[in-house]
BAGU-582391 format. One record per residue: residue in one letter; x, y, z of N, C-alpha, C, CB in turn. Coordinates in nm, 4 decimals, decimal comma. Glycine has a CB too. Example, Ala and Ser with C-alpha at 12.3 -4.5 7.8 and 13.67 -1.06 7.14 Angstrom:
R/A/1,3190/-0,5690/0,7800/1,2300/-0,4500/0,7800/1,3200/-0,3300/0,7800/1,1308/-0,4473/0,9046 .
R/S/1,2850/-0,2250/0,7080/1,3670/-0,1060/0,7140/1,2900/0,0030/0,7870/1,4084/-0,0598/0,5725 .
% end
This chain:
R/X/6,6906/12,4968/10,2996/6,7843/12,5759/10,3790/6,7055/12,6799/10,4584/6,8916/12,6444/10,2881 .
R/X/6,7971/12,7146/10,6154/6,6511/12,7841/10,6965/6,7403/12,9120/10,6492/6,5994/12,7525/10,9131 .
R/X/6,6538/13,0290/10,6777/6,7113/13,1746/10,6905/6,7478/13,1875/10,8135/6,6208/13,2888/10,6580 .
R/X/6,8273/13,3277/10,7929/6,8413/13,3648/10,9344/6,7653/13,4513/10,9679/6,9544/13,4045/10,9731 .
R/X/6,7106/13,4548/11,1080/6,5836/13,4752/11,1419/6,6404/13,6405/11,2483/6,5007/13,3074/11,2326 .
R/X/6,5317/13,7355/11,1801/6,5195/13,8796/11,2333/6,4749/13,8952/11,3784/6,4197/13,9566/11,1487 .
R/X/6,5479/13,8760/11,4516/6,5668/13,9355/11,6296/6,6600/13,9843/11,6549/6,5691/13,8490/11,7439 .
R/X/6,6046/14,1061/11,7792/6,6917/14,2076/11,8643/6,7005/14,1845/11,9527/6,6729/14,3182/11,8818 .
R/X/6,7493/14,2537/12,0058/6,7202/14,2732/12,1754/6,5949/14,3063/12,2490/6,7958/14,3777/12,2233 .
R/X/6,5193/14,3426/12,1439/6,3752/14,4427/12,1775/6,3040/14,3488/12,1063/6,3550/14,6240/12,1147 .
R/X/6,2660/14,2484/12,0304/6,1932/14,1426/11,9709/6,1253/14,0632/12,1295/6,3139/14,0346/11,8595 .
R/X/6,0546/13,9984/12,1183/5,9422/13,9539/12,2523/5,9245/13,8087/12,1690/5,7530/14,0754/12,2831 .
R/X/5,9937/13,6864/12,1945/5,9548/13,5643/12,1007/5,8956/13,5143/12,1725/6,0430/13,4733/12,0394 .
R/X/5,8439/13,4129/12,1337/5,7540/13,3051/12,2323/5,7978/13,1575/12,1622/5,5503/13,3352/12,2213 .
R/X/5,7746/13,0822/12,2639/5,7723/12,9195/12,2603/5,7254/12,8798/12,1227/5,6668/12,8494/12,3765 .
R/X/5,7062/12,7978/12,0529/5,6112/12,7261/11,9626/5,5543/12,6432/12,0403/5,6641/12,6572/11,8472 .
R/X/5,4408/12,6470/12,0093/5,3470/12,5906/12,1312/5,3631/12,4204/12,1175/5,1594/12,6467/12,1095 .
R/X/5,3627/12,3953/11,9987/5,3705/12,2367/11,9621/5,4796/12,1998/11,9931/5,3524/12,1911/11,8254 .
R/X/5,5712/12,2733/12,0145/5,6672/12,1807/12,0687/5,6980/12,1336/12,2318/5,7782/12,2350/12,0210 .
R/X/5,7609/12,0171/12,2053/5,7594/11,9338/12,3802/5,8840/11,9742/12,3984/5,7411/11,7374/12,4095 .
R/X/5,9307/11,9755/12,5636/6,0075/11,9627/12,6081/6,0450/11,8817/12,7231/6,0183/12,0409/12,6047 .
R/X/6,1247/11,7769/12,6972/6,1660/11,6533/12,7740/6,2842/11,6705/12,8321/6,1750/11,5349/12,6969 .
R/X/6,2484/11,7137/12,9501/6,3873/11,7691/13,0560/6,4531/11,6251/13,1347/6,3164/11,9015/13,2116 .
R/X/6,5695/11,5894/13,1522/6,6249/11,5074/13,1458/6,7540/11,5410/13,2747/6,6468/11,4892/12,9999 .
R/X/6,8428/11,4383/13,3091/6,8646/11,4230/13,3929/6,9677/11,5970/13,4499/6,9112/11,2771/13,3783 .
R/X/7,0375/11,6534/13,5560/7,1159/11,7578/13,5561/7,0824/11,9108/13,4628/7,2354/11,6919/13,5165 .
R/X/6,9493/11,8748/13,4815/6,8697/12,0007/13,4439/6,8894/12,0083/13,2418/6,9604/12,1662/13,5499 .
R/X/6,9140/11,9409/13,2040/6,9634/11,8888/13,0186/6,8550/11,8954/12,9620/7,0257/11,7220/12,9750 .
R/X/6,7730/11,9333/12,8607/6,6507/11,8946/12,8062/6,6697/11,8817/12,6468/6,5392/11,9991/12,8479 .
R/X/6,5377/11,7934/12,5830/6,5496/11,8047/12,4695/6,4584/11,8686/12,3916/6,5687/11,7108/12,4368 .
R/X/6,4600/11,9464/12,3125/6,3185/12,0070/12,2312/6,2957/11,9594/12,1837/6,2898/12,0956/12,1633 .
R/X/6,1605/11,8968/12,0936/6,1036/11,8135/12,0230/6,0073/11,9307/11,9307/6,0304/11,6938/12,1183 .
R/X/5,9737/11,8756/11,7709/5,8951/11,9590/11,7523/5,8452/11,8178/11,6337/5,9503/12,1316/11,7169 .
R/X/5,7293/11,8080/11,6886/5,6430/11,6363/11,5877/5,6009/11,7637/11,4745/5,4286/11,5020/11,6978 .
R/X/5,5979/11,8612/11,4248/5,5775/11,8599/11,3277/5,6304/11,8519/11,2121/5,5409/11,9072/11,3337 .
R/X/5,8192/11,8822/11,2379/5,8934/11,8925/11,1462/6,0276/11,7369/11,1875/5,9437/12,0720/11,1472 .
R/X/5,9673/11,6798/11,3105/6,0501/11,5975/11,3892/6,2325/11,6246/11,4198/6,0256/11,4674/11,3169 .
R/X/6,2213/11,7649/11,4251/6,3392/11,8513/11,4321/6,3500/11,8085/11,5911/6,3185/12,0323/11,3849 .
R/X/6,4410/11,7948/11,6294/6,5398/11,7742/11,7688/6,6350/11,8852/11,8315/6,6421/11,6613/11,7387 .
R/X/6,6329/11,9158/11,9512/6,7806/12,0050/11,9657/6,7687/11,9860/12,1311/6,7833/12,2093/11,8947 .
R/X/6,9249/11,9576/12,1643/6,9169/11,9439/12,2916/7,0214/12,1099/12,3725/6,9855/11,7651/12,3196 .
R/X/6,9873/12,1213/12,4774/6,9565/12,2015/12,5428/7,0137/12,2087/12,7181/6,8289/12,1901/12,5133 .
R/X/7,1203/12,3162/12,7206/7,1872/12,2784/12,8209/7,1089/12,3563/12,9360/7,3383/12,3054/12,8026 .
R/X/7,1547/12,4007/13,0749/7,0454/12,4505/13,1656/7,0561/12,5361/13,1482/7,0277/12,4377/13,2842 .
R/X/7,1312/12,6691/13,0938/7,1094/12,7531/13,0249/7,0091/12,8151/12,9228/7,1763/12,7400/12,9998 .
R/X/7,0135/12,6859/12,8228/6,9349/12,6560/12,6944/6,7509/12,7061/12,7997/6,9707/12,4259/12,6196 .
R/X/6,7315/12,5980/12,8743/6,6306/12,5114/12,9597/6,5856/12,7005/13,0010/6,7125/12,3581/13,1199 .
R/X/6,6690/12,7292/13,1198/6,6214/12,8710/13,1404/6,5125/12,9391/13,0505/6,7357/12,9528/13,1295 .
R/X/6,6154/12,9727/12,9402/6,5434/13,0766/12,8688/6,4273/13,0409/12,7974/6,6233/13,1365/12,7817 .
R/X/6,4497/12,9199/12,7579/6,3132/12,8464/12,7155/6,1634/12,8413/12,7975/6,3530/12,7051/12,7072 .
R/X/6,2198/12,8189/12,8981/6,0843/12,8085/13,0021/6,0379/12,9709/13,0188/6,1318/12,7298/13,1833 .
R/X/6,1436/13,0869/12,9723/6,1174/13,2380/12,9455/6,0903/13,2953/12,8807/6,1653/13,2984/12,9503 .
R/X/6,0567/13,1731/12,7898/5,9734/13,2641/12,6159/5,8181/13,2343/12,6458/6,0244/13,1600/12,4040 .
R/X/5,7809/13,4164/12,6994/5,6588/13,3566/12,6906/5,5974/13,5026/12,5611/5,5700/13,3327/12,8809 .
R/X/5,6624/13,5536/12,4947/5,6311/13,6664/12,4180/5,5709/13,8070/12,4832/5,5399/13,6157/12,3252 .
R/X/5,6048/13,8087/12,6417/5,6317/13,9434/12,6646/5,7179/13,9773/12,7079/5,5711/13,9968/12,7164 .
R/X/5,8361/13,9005/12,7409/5,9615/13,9326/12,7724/6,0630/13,9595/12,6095/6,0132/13,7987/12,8777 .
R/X/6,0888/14,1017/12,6289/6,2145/14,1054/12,5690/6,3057/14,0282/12,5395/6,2641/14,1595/12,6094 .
R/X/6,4257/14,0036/12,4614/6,5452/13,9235/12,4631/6,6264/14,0122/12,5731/6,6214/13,9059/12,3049 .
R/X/6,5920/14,0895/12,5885/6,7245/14,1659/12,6656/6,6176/14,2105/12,8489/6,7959/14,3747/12,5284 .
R/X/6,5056/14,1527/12,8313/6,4382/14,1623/12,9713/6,4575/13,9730/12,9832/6,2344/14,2497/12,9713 .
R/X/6,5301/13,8897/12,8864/6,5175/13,7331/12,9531/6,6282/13,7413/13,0270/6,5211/13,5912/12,8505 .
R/X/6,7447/13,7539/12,9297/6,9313/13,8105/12,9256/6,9177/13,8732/13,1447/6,9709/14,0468/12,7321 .
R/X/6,8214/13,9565/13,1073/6,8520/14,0028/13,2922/6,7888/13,9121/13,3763/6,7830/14,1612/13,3508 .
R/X/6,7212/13,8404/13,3012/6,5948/13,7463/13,4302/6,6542/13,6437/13,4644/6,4325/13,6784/13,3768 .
R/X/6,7737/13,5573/13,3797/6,8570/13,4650/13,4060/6,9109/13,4297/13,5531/6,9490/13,4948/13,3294 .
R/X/6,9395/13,5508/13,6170/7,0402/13,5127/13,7477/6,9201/13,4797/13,8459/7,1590/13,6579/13,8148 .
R/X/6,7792/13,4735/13,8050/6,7081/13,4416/13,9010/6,6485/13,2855/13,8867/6,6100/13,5471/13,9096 .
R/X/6,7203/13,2175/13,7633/6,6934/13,1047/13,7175/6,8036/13,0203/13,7169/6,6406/13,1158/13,6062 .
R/X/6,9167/13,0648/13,6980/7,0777/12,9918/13,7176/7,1461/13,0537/13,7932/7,1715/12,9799/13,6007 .
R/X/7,2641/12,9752/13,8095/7,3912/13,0455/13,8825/7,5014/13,0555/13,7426/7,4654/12,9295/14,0374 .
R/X/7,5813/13,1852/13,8100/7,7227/13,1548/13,6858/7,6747/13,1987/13,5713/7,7769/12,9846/13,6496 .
R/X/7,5699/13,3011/13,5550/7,5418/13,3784/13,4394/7,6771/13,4504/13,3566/7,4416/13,4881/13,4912 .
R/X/7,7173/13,4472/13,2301/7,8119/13,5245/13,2347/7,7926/13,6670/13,1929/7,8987/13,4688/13,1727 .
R/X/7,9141/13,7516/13,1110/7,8936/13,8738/13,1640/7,8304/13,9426/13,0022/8,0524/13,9448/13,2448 .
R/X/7,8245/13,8356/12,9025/7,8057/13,8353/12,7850/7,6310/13,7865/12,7718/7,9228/13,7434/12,7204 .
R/X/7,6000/13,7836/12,8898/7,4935/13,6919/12,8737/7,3742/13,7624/12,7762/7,4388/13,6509/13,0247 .
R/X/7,3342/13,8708/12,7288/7,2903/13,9435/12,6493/7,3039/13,8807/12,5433/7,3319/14,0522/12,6511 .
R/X/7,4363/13,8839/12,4404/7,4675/13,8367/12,3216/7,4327/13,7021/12,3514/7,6053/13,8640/12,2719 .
R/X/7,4427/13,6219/12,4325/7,4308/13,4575/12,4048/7,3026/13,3966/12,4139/7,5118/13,3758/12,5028 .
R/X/7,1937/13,5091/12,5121/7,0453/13,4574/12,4902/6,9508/13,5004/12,3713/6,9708/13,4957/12,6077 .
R/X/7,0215/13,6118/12,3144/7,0061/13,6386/12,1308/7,0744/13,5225/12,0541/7,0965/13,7967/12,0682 .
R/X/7,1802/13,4919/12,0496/7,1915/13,4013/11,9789/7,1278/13,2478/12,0005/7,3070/13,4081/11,9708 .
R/X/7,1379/13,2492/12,1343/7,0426/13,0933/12,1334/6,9130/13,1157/12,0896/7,0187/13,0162/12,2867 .
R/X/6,8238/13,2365/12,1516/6,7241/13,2306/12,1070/6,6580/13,1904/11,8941/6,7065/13,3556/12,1755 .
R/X/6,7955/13,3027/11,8760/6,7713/13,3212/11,7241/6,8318/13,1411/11,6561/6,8917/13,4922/11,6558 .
R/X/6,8871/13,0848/11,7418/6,9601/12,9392/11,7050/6,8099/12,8690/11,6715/7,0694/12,8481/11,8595 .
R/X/6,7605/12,8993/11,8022/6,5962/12,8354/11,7864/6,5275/12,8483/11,6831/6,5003/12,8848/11,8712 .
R/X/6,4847/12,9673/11,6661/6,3827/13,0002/11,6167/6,4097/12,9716/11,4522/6,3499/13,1398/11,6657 .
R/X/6,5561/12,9657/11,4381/6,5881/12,9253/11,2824/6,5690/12,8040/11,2264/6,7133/12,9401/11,2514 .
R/X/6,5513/12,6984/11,3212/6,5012/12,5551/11,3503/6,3328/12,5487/11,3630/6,5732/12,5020/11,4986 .
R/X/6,2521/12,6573/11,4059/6,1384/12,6726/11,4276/6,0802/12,6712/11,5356/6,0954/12,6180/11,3754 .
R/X/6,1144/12,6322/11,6163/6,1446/12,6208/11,7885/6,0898/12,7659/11,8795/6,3430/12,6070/11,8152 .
R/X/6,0669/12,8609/11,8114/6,0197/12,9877/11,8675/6,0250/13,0267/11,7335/6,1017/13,0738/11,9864 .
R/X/5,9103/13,1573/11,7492/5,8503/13,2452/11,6625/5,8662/13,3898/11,7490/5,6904/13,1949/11,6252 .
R/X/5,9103/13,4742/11,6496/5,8935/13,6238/11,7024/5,7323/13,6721/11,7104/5,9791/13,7316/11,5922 .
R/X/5,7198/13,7239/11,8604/5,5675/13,7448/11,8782/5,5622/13,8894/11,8092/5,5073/13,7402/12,0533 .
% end
């Protein structure tokens, strides 16, 4: 069973480096991680913030960087790139830098 994994708004995560990402048709991708052969797919939303973990961005400096990566950000978008992020990282998919 995974824990739930300690991030803020002020936490800086980064990618797991081993893992692939196989972007797919309407901007959709899938995460791959061959070490645990864990899967999670990933809407263009998802895709955004992912390609934004690079562990010096804040959760709450990605949350603002969004509207320069999508359209139709919503107004919650703060709470939802913490929770996706932390969705990740509970899977192993990102590590808090």
């Amino acid at each position: 069973m995974r824990s739930r994994v300690q991030l803020t708004e002020e936490s800086r995560p980064t990618a797991n480096c081993g893992v692939v990402l196989r972007e797919e048709f309407d901007d959709w991708a899938v995460l791959f991680n061959p070490d645990t052969g864990d899967a999670v797919g990933l809407n263009p939303t998802g895709v955004a913030i992912w390609k934004l973990l690079d562990g010096r961005r804040t959760v709450a400096e990605l949350a603002a960087d969004l509207p320069e990566h999508i359209n139709g950000v919503p107004p919650d978008a703060l709470a939802q790139t913490l929770e996706c992020v932390r969705a990740l990282a509970v899977q192993g998919f990102v590590k808090n830098a």
